[in-house]
C-alpha positions, 0 to 999 in steps of 0.5 A: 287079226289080219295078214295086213293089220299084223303086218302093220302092227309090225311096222308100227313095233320097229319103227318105235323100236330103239333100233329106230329112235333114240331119245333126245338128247337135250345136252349133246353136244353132238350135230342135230340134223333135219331132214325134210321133203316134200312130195305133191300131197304132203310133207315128211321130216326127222330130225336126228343126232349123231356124227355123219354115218352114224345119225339116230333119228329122234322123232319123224313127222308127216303132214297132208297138204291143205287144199291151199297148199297144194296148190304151191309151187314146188319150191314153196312146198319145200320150204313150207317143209322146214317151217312146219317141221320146225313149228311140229319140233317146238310145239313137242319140246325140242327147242334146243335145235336153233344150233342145227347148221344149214348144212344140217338141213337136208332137202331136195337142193335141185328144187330150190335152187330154183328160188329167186 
């Protein structure tokens, strides 16, 4: 194996460590938060548990744009974030985060306060 392929592996190793993720928690009664952003070629989000300072991410998400999408604005693709990570979220079985609060959402908030 490689230099670069036992580094990733590495990578790979801690990032679904426990030290990273924790399992869901399906009746916590603990805040759920959302934490999406967008960048020129794609999307990122986790969603997470936990009291502010201390939140455990449960599982991460990343897309490439399409050639359709990339062609939207910024703020559009900010909000295409949230809408396909909370598509990605339900369609793996984590349904029970229509109680996440806006202020549970974190995003670029420059870039949409730029919305009509």
């Amino acid at each position: 194996m490689d230099t670069h392929t036992k580094a990733l592996e590495k990578i790979k190793e801690h990032v679904n460590s426990s030290h990273i993720l924790k399992p869901w928690d399906h009746f916590s009664e603990l805040p759920k938060y959302l934490a999406c952003d967008a960048s020129d070629i794609g999307l990122g989000s986790w969603i997470g548990q936990g009291e502010l300072g201390s939140i455990r991410r449960c599982r991460f998400h990343s897309a490439k744009f399409s050639p359709v999408q990339l062609k939207y604005p910024t703020n559009q693709k900010e909000l295409l974030v949230i809408v396909d990570s909370l598509k990605f979220l339900n369609d793996r079985g984590y349904d029970d985060y229509d109680d996440i609060k806006e202020e549970e959402i974190q995003l670029d908030e420059d870039t949409l306060s730029t919305i009509p």
